[in-house]
N, C-alpha and C positions, 0 to 999 in steps of 0.2 A: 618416051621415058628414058630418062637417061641411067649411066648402069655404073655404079661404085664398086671397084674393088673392094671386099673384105677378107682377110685372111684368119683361118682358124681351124679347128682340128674338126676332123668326122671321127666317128664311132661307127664303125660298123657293125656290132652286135646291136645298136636300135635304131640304125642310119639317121643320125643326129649329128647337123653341121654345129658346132659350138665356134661363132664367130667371137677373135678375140682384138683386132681392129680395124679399122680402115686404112687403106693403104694410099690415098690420096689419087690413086689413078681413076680416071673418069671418062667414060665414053660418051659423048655428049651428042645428044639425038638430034639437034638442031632445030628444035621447033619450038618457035615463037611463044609457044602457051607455059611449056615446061619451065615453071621457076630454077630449075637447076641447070639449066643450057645457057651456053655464051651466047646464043639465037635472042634471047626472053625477051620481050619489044618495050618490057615497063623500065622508065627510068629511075631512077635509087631513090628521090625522093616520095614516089606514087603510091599512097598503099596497094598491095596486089594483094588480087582472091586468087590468082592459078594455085591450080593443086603442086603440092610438093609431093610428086609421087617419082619414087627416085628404086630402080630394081639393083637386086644387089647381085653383083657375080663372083662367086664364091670360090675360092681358092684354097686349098688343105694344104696347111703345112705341116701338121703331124696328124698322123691318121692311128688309129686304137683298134684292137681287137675284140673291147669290150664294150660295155653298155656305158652312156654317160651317168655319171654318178646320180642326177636327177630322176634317169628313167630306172635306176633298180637295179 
């Protein structure tokens, strides 16, 4: 699985990351099946089933001391 930066605030009063984009930086796991790796063995016209399962790594850029307005 490969791993996308996204950038966004936490809350620490209900530890809620509020991601607000993607930063284009990508960790790319190399493996053939992963639709989102430079590795992927289908070529652009193929339909492909591989899963698009892509993990997100998460980065605060502003952090809060209260609860996300969501959670109350």
């Amino acid at each position: 699985m490969c791993e996308h930066e996204i950038i966004g605030d936490y809350y620490r009063g209900c530890k809620h990351f509020h991601g607000r984009y993607y930063s284009g930086e990508k960790t790319d796991c190399g493996s053939p099946t992963c639709k989102t790796s430079a590795a992927h063995v289908h070529p652009p016209t193929m339909g492909c089933r591989c899963p698009t399962v892509a993990t997100e790594r998460r980065r605060v850029q502003n952090m809060y001391q209260t609860k996300h307005p969501d959670c109350g």
